[in-house]
N, C-alpha and C positions, 0 to 999 in steps of 0.2 A: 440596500438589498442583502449583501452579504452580512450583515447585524443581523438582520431579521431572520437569515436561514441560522447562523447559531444560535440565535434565540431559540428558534421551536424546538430544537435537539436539544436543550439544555431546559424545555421545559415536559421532554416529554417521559421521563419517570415520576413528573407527577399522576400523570394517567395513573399508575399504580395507586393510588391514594386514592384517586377518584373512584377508583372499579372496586378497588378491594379484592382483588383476583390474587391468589396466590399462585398463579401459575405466571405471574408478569416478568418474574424472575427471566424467564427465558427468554422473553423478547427483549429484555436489558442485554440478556447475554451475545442473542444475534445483534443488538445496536453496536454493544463493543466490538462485536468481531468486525463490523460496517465501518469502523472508523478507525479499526485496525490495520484494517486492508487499505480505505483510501486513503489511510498514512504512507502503507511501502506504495502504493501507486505513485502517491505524490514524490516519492523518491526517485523511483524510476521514471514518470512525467519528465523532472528537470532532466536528468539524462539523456532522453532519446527526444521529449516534444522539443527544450529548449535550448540541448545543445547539439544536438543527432547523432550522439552515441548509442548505437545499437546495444542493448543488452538483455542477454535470456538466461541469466546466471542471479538476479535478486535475490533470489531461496536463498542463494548462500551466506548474503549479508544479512539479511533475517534471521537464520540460524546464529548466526554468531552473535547478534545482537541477545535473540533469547539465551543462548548459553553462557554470553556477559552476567548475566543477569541471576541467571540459575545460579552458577559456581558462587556468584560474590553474596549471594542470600544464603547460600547453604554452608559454605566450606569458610567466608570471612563473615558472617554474620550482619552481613549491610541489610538493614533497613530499604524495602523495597525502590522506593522512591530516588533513594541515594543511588542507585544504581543504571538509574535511566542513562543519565547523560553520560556516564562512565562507559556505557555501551555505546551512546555516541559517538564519542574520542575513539573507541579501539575500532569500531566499525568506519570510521571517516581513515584512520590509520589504515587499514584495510585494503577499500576502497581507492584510497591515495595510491600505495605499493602496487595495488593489482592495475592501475590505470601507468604506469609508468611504460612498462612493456606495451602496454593496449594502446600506445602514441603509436606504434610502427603499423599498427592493425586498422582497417576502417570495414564499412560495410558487413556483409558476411562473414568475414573472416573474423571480427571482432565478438560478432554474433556467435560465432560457433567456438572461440575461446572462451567468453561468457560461459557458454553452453556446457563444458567441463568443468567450469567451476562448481556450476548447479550442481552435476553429477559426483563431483571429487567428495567435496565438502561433512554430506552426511555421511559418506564412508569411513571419512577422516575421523568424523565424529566417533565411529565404532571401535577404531584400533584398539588394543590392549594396553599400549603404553601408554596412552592417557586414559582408557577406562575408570582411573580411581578419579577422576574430575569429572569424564563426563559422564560416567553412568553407563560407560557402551551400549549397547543397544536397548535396555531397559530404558534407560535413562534417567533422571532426576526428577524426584517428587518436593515439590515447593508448599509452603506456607500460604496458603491465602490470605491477603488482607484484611482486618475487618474497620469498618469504619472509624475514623478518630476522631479525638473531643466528643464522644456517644452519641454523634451525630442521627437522628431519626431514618437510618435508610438502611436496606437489607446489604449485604455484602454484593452484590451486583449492581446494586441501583450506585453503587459509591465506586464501585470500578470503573463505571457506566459516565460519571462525572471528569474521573482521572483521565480515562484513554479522549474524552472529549476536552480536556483542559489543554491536554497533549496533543493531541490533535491539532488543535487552534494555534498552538505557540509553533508550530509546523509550517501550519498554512501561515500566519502570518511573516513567520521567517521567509519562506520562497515569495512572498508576496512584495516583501521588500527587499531581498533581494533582484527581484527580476527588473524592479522598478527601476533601479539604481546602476551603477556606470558597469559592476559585472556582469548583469542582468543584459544587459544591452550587448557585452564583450560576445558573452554565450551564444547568443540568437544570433550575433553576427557570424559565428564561426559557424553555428547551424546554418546559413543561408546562405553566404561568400567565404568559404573558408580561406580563399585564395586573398579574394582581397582584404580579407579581415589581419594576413598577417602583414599585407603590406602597406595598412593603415598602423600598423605598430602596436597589432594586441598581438601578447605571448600565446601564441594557440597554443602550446604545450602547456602550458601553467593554467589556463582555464580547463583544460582538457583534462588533465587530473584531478586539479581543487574539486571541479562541477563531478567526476567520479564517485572523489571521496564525500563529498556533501549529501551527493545522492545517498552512497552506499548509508553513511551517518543516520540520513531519516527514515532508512528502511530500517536499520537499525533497531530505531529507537519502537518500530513498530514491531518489530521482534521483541524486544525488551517487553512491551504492552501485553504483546500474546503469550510470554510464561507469568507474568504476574494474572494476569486475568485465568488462564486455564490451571498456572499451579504445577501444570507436570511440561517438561519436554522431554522428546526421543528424538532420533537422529532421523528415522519413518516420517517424523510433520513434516517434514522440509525437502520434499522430493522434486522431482522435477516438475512434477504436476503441480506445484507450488506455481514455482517458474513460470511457467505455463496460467495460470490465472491471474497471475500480474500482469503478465503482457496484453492478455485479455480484459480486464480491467479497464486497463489504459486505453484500450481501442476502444471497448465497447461504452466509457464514459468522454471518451474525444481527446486525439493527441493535442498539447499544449493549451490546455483549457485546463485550471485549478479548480473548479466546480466541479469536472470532469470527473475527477479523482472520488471525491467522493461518493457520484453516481457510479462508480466503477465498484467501488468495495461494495456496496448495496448491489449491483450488478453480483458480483462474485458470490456473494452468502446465499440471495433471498433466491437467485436463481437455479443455484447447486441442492438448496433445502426444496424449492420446486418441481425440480426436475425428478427426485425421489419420490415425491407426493403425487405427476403426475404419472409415474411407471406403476406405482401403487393401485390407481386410481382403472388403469387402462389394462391392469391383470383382471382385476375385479367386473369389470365392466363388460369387456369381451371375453372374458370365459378363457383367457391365454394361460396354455401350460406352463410358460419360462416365463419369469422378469423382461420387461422391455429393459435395455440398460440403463440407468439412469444418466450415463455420461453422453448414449446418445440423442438420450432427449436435449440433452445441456446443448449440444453439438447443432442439432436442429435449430433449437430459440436463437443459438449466436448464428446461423447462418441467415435465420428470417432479419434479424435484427440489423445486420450488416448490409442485407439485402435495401431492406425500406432506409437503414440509419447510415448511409455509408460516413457519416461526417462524428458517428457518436451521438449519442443521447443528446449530450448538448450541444454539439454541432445542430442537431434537430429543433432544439429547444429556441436555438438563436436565429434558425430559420421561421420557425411560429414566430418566434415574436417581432420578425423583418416585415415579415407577412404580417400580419395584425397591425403593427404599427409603426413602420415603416421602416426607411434602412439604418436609424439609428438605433428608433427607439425611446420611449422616455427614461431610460434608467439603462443608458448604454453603458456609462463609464462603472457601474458597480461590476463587471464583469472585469476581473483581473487581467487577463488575457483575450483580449477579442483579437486583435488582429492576430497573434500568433494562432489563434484556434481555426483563424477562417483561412490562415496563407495554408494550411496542413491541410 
């Protein structure tokens, strides 16, 4: 099942060929930003579905991740690509250090250290004394990629490939990870933290690693979002960032890898929505002001959480409980069932 869902993702810039539409370019570009997003989801995911570390601070590992990425394109001349996993290391580095102190912190209290970093971060970005790197508040204009070996594809539909290759080697790393004896470490300190330590796992050593790992894949989907957009500023990375990750991960299901990617699809097509129906609803009723667009967003996530309280896929695995009983025929293609259903 899950072959089959990267299948259709990987075969749907052919559409473009088919249509001949030159405006398809931008639905490549919302795919990328869809696979963007449920990349830092899937980062944050292992942290809070798999290990139950609270955190409302991701923006920040994203920013650093894109501004890995910026400096080493612009100021050492690396070759986009080269630069991914380099922003992985310093984001997993990151991550690591900032989880060290966050062992004394649980709950709230974790959450709301998180919470400053969100806020610290782009500030930090702004200072003067590093402005000759990062651009301060202007920020950094990048290079866009264009296809290589003269590959037959626009500069989008080849991005469109990259953040999906990346993507994949993402989900497939959490996916064997969780499988495997850390995988197991994690969930147990998520559900018994007591007696996971006095079964003899290091809960402070999982506690960081599963941080820094997180911070690392959000990273790298930071790293995605300046090569695909080209420019960053210290302004993309606000707390409202923050704030649609966490969203994400609800509104696509805590501890469910599927999850994640209904979650970035979640975050894009409904933010792009949400503008098209304030637009729609000016025109319509004859309204002097803009309806907000944030509080139409605000509405959809409340109906959504209302009918979904389990997540999209939470929902999805209830249809198909319902339909075909409580396994299912195609139970075990789902990464995460039981964690999705104990959440």
């Amino acid at each position: 099942m899950a072959i089959l869902f990267w299948a259709i993702l990987a075969a749907l810039p052919l559409i473009g060929y088919v249509r001949d539409d030159p405006s398809f370019d931008y639905y490549m570009f919302m795919g990328q930003s869809m696979l963007i997003y449920g990349t830092a989801v899937l980062g944050l995911n292992l942290l809070i579905g798999f290990n139950g570390q609270i955190s409302l601070g991701h923006s920040a590992f994203f920013a650093v991740g894109a501004y890995t990425t910026a400096i080493l394109m612009n100021f050492a001349g690396m070759p986009y690509w080269a630069t991914i996993p380099i922003a992985a290391v310093v984001c997993f580095g990151a991550g690591f250090l900032f989880g060290l102190p966050a062992l004394k912190l649980e709950g709230h209290y974790l959450a709301l250290a998180t919470f400053t970093l969100a806020i610290a971060v782009p500030q930090l970005l702004k200072y003067k004394a590093i402005a000759g790197w990062t651009g301060g508040v202007g920020g950094l204009l990048l290079e866009k990629p264009d296809p290589p070996f003269n590959l037959p594809l626009s500069p989008d539909q080849y991005l469109y490939y990259l953040c999906l290759f990346v993507s994949m080697l993402m989900f497939w790393f959490v996916y064997n990870l969780l499988r495997g004896r850390s995988g197991r470490a994690m969930m147990a300190i998520r559900d018994h933290p007591m007696a996971a330590g006095t079964m003899g796992i290091d809960t402070a050593l999982y506690k960081t690693v599963t941080f820094g790992i997180s911070a690392a894949i959000t990273g790298v989907a930071g790293a995605l979002s300046a090569i695909t957009i080209a420019y960053v500023a210290p302004d993309s990375f606000t707390l409202q960032l923050a704030v649609s990750f966490l969203v994400g991960l609800v509104v696509g299901g805590i501890a469910s890898l599927p999850g994640c990617i209904l979650g970035g699809v979640f975050i894009v097509l409904v933010q792009n929505s949400a503008q098209s129906i304030s637009d729609w609803m000016k025109v319509s009723f004859s309204l002097r002001y803009d309806v907000p667009a944030w509080a139409i967003y605000g509405v959809l996530l409340l109906l959504l959480m209302y009918f979904l309280p389990s997540g999209l896929m939470g929902g999805l695995i209830a249809l198909k409980e319902r339909l075909f009983g409580a396994k299912g025929p195609d139970s075990t293609d789902d990464p995460a069932p039981q964690a999705s259903r104990n959440d």
